[in-house]
C-alpha positions as CSV (number, residue, x, y, z in Angstrom):
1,X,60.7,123.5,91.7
2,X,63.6,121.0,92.1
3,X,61.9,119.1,89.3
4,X,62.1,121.9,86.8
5,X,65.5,122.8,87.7
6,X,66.6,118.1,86.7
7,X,64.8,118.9,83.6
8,X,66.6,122.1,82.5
9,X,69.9,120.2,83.8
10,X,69.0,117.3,81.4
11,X,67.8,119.3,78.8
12,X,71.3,121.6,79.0
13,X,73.5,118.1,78.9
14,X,71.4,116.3,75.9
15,X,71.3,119.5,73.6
16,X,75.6,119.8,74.3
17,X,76.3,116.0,74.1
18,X,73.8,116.1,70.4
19,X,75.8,119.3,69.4
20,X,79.2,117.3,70.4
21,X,78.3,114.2,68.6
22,X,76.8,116.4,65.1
23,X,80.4,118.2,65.7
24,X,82.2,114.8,65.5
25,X,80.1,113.8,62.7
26,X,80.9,116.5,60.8
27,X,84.3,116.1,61.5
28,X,84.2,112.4,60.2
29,X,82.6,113.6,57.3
30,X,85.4,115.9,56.1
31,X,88.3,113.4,57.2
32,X,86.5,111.0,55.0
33,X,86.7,113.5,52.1
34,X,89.8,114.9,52.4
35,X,91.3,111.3,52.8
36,X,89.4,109.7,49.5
37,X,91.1,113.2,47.3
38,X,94.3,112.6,48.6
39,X,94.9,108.9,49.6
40,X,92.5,107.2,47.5
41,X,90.5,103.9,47.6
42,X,93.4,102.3,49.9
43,X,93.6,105.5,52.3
44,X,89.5,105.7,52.1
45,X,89.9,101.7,53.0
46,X,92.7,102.3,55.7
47,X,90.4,105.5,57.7
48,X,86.9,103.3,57.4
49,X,88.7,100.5,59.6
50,X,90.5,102.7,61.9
51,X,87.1,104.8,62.3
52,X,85.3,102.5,64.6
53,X,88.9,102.2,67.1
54,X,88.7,105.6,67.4
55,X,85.1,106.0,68.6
């Protein structure tokens, strides 16, 4: 019984921290767009080093 209950506690915290990271993926994803239309190649440049600080 207590096992079941750890693996439906695991299960709840991988599915919402795989939803969190697709979410900040997503989110990346649409910076990255939004930045090339309206910054261009420097801006693109600029966002792809500051990326990694950020995570």
């Amino acid at each position: 019984m207590k096992q079941h209950h750890n693996f439906q506690e695991f299960l709840r915290y991988s599915l919402l921290n795989m939803l969190g990271m697709i979410g900040l993926s997503c989110y990346i994803l649409a910076d990255t767009f939004f930045v090339s239309k309206g910054l261009g190649t420097k801006g693109l440049a600029a966002l792809n080093l500051a990326i990694p600080v950020y995570n």
